[in-house]
N, C-alpha and C positions, 0 to 999 in steps of 0.2 A: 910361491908355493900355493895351489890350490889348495881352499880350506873343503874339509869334508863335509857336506850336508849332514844334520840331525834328522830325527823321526817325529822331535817333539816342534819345530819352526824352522822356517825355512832362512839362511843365513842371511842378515842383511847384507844389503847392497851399499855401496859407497853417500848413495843419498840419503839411505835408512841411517846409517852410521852416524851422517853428519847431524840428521833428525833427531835422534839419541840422545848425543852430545851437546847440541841446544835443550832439549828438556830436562838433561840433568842439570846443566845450568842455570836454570831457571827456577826449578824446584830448590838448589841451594841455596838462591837468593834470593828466593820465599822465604823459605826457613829458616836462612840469617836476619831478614828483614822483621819476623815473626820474634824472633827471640829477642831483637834491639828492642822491639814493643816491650813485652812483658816485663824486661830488665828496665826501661826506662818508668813503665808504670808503678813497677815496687819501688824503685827511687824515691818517686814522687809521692807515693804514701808514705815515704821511710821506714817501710819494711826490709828493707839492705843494711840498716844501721846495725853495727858490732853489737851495740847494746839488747837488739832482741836476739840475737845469735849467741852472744857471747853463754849464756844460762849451761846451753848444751857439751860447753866445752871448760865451763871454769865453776858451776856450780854442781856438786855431783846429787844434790836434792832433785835437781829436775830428771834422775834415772830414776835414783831410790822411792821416790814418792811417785811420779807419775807413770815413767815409759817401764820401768821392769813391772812392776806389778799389772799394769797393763797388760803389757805379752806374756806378763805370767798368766793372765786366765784365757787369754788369746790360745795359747799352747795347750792351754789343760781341757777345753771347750773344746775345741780343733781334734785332740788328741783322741778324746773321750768320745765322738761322735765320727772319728774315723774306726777305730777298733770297735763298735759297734755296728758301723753302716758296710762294712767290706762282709765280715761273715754273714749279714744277713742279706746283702744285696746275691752274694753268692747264692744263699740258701734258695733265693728266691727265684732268679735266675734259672737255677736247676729243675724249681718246679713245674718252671714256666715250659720244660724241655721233656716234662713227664710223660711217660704211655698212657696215665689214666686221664681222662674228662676234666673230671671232678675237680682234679690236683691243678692242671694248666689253668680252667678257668678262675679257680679261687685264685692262686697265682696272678692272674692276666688282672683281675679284677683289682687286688690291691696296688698292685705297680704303676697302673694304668689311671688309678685315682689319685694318690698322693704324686704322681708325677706333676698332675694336669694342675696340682694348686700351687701356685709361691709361696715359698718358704718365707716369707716372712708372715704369712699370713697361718703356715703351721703353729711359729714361733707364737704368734699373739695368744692361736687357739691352747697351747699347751698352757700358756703362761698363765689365763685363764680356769683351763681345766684345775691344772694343778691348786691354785687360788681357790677355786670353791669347794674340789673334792680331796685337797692333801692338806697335813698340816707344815709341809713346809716352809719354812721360814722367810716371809719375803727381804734376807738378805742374800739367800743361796737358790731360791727361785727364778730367776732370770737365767742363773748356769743350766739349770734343770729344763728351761723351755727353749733355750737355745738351742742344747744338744739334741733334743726329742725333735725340733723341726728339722734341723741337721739330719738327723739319723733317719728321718720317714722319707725327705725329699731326696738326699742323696743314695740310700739304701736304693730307691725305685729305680735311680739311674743308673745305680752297678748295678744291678738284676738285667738291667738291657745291656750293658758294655758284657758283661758273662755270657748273656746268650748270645749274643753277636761272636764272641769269642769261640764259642765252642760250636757256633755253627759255622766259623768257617775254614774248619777242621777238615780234610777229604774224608768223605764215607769210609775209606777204606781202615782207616783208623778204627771205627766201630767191628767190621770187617772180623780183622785179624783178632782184636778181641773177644766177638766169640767166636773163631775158630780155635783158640787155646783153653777156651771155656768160660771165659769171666762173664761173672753177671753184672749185673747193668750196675750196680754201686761199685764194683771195681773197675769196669770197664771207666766211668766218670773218674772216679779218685785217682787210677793208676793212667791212665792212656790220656785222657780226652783234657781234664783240667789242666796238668802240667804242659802239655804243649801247645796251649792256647793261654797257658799266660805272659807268655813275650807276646803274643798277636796283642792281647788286652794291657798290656804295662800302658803305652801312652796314654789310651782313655783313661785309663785307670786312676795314675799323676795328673792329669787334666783334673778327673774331677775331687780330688786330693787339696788340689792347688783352692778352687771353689771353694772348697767345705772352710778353710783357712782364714778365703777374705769373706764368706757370709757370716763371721761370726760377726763384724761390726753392725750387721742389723741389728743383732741384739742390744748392743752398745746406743747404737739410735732412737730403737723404739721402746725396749723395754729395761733400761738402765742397766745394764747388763757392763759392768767396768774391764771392758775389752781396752786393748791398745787406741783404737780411734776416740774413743771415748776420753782419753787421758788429754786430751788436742784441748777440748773446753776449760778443765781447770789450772790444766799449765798454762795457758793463750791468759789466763786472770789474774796469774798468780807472777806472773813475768813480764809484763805490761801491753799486753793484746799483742803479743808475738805469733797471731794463726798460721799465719805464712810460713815463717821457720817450725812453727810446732806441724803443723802439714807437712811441710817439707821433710824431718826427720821421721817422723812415723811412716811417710810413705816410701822412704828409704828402706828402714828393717821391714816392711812387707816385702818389697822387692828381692832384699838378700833373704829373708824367710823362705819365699818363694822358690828363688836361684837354687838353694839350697839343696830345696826337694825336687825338682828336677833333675838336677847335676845326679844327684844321689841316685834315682830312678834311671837317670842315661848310664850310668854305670851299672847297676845292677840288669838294665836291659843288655847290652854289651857282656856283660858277664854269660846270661845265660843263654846268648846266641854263639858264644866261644864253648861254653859247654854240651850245644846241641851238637855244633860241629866237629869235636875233638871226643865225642864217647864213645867208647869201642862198645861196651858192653852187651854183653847177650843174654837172655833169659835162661836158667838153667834148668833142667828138667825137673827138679826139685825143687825151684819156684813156680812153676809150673803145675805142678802136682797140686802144690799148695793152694793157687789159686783158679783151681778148677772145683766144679760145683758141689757137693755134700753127695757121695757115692759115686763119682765116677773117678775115673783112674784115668791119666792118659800115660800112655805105654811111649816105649822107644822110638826110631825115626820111621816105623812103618805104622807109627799112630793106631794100632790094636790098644783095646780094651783088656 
């Protein structure tokens, strides 16, 4: 049976096939060859031995003292610098989409700076600021400069994922909104944001996912007792176990991770089954409603 050609490559040929089929095997016996490495070199450090493993499975101090509290400020750092960087990336986003000057460039202006710096180099400046001009406490200060770098660098980068989103909307969407009458704050809140937030979910979890693993700068640079951070006093306190204490922390990043993804592929899913199954119509008495301060719109012959 003839196979069908694609649009995206052209079907290999019997020679291509066999080509293939040599490079996959090859590549496997790299990367078996690769991991015999690595597994013989921890051998030989005896970092394989049960005795630095053992902690995470027969001592429940190596949770309670290192790895929960660890991902407790991981989570609460993470948490605290998503629920601030979403609404104001949005905000900003929108201004960037303004009819006025004034609004787009002051917009353009901050998104376009706090993008262009590294956030860890936010982190340092806040941790700083905070140090000379607050009296907070430097044991709850490191939380506080964390999240502020958090929330400036990633804030700038959803203000771009939003206007991306919402420009790649069809005009006609704008269109039909004021032909029913909406002003430009309804026409965004009812029309324009919700159907460009399935286009924005991916970027959106992409930089979700980010905001999660840059907390362990803070844990790096500025003491900040994040999950990564718990790696040094467990690895001291269990007899230089780096290897396995690396190994399980970058385990719960991964499932952390998986988590919020899975969750986002669902919720994207969800409201693509919703776009496609809504019958619903605007009624003329939603209509009414949001049409502009003195005007009426009338029956299907749209008289005033």
């Amino acid at each position: 049976m003839k196979e069908r050609p694609t649009v995206l490559y052209d079907v290999p040929g019997p020679r291509a096939r066999r080509r293939n089929v040599l490079y996959t095997v090859l590549f496997l016996l790299a990367l078996a060859a690769l991991i015999w490495w690595v597994v013989v070199s921890l051998e030989q450090k005896n970092q394989l031995e049960w005795s630095k493993w053992s902690p995470f499975f027969t001592d429940s101090r190596a949770w309670t003292t290192y790895i929960l509290p660890g991902l407790e400020n991981t989570l609460i750092g993470a948490a605290l610098a998503m629920v601030i960087a979403l609404p104001l990336g949005a905000l900003f986003g929108i201004a960037r989409l303004s009819d006025h000057l004034w609004v787009r460039a002051a917009a353009g202006t901050v998104v376009e700076f706090f993008r262009a710096i590294p956030v860890l180099i936010l982190m340092l400046f806040a941790n700083a600021a905070y140090s000379e001009f607050t009296d907070i406490s430097p044991e709850t200060r490191p939380l506080y400069a964390v999240v502020t770098g958090l929330v400036l660098y990633n804030a700038s980068v959803l203000a771009e994922v939003v206007r991306a989103g919402i420009l790649s909307l069809p005009t006609g969407q704008t269109d039909a909104a004021k032909a029913i009458g909406m002003r430009k704050g309804q026409t965004m809140a009812y029309v324009l944001l919700p159907q460009s937030v399935t286009a924005m979910l991916p970027a959106l979890v992409s930089q979700l996912v980010v905001i999660v693993k840059d907390t362990a700068l803070g844990g790096a640079m500025l003491g900040f007792s994040e999950l990564l951070a718990s790696v040094r006093p467990m690895s001291a306190n269990y007899g230089a176990n780096t290897i396995a204490s690396f190994t399980v922390v970058a385990v719960i990043f991964v499932l952390l991770n998986f988590a919020l993804t899975t969750f986002a592929a669902w919720l994207e899913r969800r409201l693509r089954r919703a776009k496609k199954s809504t019958g619903a119509v605007v009624g003329a008495d939603a209509v009414e409603e949001l049409a502009t301060p003195g005007e009426h719109v009338g029956p299907a012959d749209g008289r005033k």
